[in-house]
C-alpha positions as a printed Julia matrix, in Angstrom:
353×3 Matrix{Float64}:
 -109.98  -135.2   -52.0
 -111.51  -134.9   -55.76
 -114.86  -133.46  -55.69
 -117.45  -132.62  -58.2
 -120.37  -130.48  -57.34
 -123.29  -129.69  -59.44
 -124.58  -126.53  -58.86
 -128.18  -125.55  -58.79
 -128.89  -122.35  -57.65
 -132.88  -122.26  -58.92
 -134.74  -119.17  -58.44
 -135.25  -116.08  -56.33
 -132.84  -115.97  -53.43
 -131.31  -118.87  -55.06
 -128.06  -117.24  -57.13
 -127.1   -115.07  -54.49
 -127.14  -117.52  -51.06
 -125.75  -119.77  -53.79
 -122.99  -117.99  -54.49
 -121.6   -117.52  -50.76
 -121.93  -121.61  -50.37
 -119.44  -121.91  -53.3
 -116.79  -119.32  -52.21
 -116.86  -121.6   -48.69
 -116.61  -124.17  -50.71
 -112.93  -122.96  -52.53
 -111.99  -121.62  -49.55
 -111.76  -124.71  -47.53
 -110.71  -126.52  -50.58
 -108.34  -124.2   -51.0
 -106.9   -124.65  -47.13
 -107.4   -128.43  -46.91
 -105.36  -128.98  -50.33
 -109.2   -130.5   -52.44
 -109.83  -129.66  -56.18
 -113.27  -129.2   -56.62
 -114.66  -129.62  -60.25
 -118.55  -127.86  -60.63
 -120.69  -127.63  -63.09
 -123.75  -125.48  -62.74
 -127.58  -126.7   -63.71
 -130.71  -124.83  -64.3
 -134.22  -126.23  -61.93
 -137.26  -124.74  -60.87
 -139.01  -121.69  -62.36
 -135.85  -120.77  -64.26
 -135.71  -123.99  -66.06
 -139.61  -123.58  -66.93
 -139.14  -120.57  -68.33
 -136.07  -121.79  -70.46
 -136.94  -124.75  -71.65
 -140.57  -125.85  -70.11
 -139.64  -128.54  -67.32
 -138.55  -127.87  -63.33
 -135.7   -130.83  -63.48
 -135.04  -130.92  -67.46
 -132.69  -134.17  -68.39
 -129.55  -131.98  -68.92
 -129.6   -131.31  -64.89
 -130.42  -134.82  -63.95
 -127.0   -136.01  -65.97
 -125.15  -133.32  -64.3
 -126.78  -134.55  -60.94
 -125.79  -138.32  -61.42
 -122.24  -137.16  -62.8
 -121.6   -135.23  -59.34
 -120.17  -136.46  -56.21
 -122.73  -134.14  -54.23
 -125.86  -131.68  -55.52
 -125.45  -128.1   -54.15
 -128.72  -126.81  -54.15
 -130.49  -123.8   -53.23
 -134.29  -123.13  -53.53
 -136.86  -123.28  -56.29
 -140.65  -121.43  -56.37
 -142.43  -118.47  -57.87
 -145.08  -116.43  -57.13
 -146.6   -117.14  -60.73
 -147.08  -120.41  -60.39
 -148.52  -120.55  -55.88
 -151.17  -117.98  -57.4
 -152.06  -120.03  -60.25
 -153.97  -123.62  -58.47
 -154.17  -124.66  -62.41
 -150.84  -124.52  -63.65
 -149.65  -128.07  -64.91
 -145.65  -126.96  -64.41
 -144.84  -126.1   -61.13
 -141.48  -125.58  -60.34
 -141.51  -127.57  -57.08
 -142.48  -130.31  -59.22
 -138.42  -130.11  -60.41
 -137.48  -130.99  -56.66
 -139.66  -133.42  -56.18
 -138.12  -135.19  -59.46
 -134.66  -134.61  -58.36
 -135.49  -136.64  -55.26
 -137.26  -139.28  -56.45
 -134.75  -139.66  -59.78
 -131.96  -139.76  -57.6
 -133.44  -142.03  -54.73
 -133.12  -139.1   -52.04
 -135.19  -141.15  -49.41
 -133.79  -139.78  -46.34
 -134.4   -135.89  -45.62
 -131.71  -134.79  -42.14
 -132.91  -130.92  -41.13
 -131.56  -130.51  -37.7
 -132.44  -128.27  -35.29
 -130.43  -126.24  -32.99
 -130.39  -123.13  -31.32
 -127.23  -120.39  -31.1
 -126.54  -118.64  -27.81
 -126.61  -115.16  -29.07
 -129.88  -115.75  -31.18
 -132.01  -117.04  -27.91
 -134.05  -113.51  -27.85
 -135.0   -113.66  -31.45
 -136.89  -116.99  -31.14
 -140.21  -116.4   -30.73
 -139.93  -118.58  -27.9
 -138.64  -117.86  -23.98
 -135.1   -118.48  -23.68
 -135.06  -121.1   -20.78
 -137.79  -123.27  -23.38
 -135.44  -123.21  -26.59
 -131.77  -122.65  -24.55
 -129.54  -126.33  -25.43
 -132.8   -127.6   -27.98
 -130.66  -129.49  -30.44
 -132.48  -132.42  -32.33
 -132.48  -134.05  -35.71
 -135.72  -134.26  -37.81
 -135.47  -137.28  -40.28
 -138.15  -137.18  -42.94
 -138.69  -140.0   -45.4
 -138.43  -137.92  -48.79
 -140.0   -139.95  -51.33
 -143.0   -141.19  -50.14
 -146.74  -140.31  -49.06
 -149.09  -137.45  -50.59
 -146.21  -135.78  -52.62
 -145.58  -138.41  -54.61
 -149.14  -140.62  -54.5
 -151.87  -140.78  -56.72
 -153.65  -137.4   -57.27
 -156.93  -136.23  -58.81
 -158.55  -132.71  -59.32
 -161.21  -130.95  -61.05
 -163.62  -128.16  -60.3
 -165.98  -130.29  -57.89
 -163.38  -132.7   -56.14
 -159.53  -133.45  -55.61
 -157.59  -135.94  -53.73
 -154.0   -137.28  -52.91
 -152.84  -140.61  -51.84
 -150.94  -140.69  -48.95
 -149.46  -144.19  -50.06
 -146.48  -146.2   -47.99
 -144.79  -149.88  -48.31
 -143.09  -151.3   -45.39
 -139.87  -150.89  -47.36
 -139.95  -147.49  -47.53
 -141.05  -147.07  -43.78
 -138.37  -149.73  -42.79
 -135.35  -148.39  -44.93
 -136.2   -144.68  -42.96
 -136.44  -145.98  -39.44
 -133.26  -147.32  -40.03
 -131.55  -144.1   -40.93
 -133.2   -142.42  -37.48
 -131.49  -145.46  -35.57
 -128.32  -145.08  -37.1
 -128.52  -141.13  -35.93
 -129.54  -141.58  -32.67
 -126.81  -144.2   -32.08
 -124.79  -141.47  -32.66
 -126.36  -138.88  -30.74
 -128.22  -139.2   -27.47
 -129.86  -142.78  -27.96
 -133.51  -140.95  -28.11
 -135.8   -141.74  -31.44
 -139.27  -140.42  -31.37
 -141.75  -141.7   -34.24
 -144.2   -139.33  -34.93
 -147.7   -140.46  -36.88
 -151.31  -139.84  -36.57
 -151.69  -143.59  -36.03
 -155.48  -143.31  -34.47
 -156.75  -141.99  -37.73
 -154.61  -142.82  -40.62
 -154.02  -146.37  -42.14
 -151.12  -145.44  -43.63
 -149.18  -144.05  -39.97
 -150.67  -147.25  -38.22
 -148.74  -148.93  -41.01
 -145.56  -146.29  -39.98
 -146.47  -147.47  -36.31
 -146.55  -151.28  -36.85
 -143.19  -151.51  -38.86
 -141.44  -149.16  -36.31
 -142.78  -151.63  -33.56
 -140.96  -154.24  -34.88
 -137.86  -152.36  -35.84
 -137.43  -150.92  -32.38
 -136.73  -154.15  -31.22
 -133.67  -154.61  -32.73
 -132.03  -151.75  -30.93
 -132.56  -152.16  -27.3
 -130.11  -149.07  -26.64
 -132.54  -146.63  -27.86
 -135.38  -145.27  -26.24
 -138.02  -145.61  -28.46
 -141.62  -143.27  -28.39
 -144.67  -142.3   -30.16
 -146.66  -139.3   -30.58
 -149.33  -138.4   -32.83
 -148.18  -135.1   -35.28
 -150.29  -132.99  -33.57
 -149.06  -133.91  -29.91
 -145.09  -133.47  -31.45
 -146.22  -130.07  -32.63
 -147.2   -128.76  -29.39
 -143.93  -130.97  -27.79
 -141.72  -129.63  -29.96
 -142.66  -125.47  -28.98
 -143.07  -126.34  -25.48
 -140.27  -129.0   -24.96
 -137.85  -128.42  -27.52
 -135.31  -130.26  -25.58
 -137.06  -133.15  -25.43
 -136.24  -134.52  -28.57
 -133.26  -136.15  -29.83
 -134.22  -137.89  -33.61
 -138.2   -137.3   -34.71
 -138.38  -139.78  -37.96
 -141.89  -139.56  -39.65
 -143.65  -139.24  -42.99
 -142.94  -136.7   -45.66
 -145.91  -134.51  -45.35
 -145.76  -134.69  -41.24
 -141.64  -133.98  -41.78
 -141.94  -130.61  -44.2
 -144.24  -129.25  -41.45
 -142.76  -129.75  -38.73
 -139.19  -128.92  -39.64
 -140.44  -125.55  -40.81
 -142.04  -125.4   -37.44
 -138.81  -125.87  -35.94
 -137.24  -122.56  -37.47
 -139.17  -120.88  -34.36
 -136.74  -122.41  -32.29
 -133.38  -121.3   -34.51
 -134.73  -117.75  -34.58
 -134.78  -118.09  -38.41
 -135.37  -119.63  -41.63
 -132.36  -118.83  -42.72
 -130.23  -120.79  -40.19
 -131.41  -123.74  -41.11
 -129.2   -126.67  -43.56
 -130.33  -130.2   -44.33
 -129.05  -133.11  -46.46
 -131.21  -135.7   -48.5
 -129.39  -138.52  -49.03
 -130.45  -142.37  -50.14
 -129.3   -144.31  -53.16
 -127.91  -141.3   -55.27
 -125.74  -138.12  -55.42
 -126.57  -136.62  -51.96
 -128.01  -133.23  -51.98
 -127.41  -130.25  -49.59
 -129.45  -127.12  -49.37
 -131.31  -124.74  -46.9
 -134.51  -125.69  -45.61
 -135.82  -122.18  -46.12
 -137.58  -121.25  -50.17
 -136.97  -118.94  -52.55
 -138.24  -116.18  -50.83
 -138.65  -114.16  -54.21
 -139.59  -111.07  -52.83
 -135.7   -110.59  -51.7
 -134.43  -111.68  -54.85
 -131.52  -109.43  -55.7
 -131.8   -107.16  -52.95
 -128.71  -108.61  -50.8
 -130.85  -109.22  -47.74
 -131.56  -113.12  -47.53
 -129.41  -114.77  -44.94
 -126.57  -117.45  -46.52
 -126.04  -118.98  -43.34
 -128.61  -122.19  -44.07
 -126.93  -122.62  -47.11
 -123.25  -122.26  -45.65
 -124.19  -124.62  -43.43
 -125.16  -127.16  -45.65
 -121.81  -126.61  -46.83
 -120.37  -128.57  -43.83
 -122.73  -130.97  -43.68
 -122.05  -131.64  -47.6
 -118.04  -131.95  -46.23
 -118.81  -134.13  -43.45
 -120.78  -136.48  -45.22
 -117.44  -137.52  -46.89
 -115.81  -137.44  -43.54
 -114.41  -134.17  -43.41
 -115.18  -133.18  -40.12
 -112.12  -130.89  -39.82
 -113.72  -129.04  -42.51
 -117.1   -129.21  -41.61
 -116.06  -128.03  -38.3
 -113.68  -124.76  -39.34
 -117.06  -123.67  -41.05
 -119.7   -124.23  -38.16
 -116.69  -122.09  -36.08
 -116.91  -119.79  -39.24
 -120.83  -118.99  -38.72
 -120.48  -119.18  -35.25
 -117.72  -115.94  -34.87
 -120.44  -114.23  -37.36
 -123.01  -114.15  -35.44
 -120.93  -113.69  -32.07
 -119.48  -110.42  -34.52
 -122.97  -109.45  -35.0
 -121.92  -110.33  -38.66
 -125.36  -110.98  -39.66
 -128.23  -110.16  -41.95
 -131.0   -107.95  -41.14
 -133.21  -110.37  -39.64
 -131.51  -111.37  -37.42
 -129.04  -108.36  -36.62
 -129.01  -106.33  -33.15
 -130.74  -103.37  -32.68
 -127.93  -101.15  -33.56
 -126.4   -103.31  -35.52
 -124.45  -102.71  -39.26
 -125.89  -103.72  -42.06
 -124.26  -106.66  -43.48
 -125.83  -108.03  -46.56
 -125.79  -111.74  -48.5
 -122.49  -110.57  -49.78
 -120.77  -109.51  -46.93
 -121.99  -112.16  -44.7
 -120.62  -114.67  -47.06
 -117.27  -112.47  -47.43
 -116.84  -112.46  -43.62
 -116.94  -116.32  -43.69
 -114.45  -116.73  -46.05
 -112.08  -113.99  -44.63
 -112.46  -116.17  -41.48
 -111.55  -119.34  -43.12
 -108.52  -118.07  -45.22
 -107.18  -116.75  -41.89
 -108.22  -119.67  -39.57
C-alpha cells in the first residue's frame, strides 16, 4: 500500500514521541513492502509563534492532501496561565477537527498484565477492563457559542439530532464488533441538550436489537467506570462528558502515556495519544512513546492492516514484559530507558519479528 502521512508533531513532548511513531512507521513499511510519502506541518504553540495561528492554512492543505494525520500534542504553559489570550494553541486542534469533519473521537481503554500494580486502582477491579470510549468530537461547549468579560462568561453546549444520530451510529457499529454492550452516558435529568442525546439514542437503539443498550448520568459512569471498569464495553457521549472521562480512564492503564485514539468522520483520519504536551518534559527523553506508537497501529488498521497493526501491539507488549519502559512506569530496579530507546527497542523488535 501507498501512504501519505502528514506529520504534526506540535509542541512540548510533541517532536520527540513523534519521532518514535514515524521510525514504527518505516519499519513496518519497510517489512510489509508500503512506501510511505510524509510531509511534516507546524500546529499549536509552535505555529503561533511562527506565523500567529494554531492550524495555519499551509497545515490544513497538507492535512486534506494526506491519507492519514499523525499527530502528537499541542499546549503551552504561556497561554493556560494567560485566561485572556485570544490565540490559544488548542484552538489549532479544535480547527483541525472541525475543518476536517473529525466527528467521531475512539480512545480505548485497556489494561496490560504487568502494569496492574501501577494503576492506582486494586488489581482484581482493573484486571481484563478493556472498553472503547466514543466521543462525538465536534459538537457541544467546545465548539458553541461563547461569551466573556470581566463580570460574566458562558458557553453553549449546542447539539442537532444529526450530530447525536451520526455518533450513536459509530458506537453501534463498535460494539457489533466487540461484546454487543453500548452504554450512553448524559446528564439527561438536568441538561436539555443530553435529554436531546437521550431521546435520539432511544430511538436509535431500536434498530439494533443485538445490543444491550443503557444509560447513566456522567457522574454515575464516573464512579462505574473506577469501581467497575469491566463493566463497560462502548460508552458513546458528548464531547465535554468524553475528554473527561477518557482522561479518567488513564487510572485504569496505569498511565497517560499508554493511551492512543483515532478521530475519524468525513476527512483525513487522525491518530495521536490521548495524553498533552506535557511541556515540562520537553527535551528531556522521559515522556513515554507508547500512546503514540500505538496510535500507530490503530492508524494501520484503519486501512485494514491488521497484520501490521498487530506485529506492533506484540511490539509494545514484549517492551513492557522486557521492562523496556520509561520512568513512569519502570520497576523498581529497573534501567532507565528513555523516549529514544523505548522507541529503538520497538523497532529492533519489528525489523527482527
Amino acid at each position: 500500500m501507498n501512504l501519505k502521512i502528514a506529520v504534526l508533531p506540535g509542541d512540548g513532548i510533541g517532536p520527540e514521541i513523534i519521532k518514535q511513531g514515524v521510525d514504527v512507521i518505516d519499519a513496518i513499511a519497510e517489512k510489509f513492502g508500503h512506501k510511505i510519502e510524509y510531509q511534516e506541518a507546524i500546529c499549536g504553540a509552535h505555529a503561533i509563534d511562527l506565523v500567529g495561528d494554531p492550524f495555519p492554512d499551509d497545515t490544513f492543505n497538507i492535512c486534506k492532501w494526506a491519507d492519514a494525520v499523525l499527530f502528537a500534542a499541542v499546549g503551552d504553559p504561556r497561554f493556560d496561565n494567560d485566561p485572556k489570550a485570544k490565540v490559544r494553541p488548542e484552538q489549532g486542534l479544535l480547527a483541525m477537527r472541525k475543518k476536517l469533519g473529525l466527528f467521531a473521537n475512539v480512545r480505548p481503554v485497556q489494561t496490560f498484565e504487568c502494569l496492574l500494580h501501577k494503576s492506582p486502582l486494586k488489581d482484581e477491579i482493573i484486571r481484563n477492563a478493556d472498553f472503547i470510549c466514543i466521543r462525538e468530537l465536534t459538537g457541544g461547549m467546545y465548539f458553541g457559542e461563547k461569551y466573556q468579560d470581566d463580570e460574566k462568561a458562558y458557553d453553549t453546549n449546542y447539539y442537532t439530532r444529526p450530530e447525536v444520530e451520526r455518533i450513536l451510529r459509530v458506537a453501534y457499529q463498535y460494539a457489533i464488533k466487540r461484546k454487543h454492550h453500548v452504554t450512553v452516558v448524559d446528564k439527561a435529568n438536568v441538561l436539555a441538550s443530553s435529554r436531546l442525546w437521550r431521546q435520539v439514542a432511544k430511538e436509535i437503539e431500536k434498530e439494533y436489537p443485538d445490543v444491550i443498550t443503557d444509560y447513566m448520568f456522567v457522574d454515575n459512569a464516573s464512579m462505574r467506570m473506577i469501581v467497575e471498569p469491566t463493566f463497560f464495553d462502548v460508552i458513546v457521549t458528548e464531547n465535554t462528558f468524553g475528554d473527561i472521562l477518557t482522561d479518567e480512564g488513564s487510572c485504569i492503564s496505569g498511565s497517560m502515556g499508554l493511551l492512543p485514539s483515532a478521530s475519524t468522520g468525513e476527512g483525513t483520519p487522525v491518530f495521536e495519544p490521548v495524553h498533552g504536551s506535557w511541556p515540562q518534559a520537553a527535551g528531556k527523553n522521559i515522556a513515554n512513546p507508547l500512546a503514540q506508537i500505538l496510535s500507530v497501529a490503530m492508524l494501520f488498521e484503519y486501512f485494514g492492516l491488521k497484520d501490521e497493526g498487530l506485529l506492533i501491539r506484540k511490539a509494545v507488549d514484549a517492551s513492557l514484559d522486557a521492562n523496556v519502559r520509561t520512568p513512569e512506569i519502570q520497576v523498581e530496579g529497573g534501567g532507565f530507558y528513555g523516549t529514544r530507546e523505548v522507541g529503538e527497542w520497538i523497532v529492533d523488535y519489528i525489523n527482527k519479528a
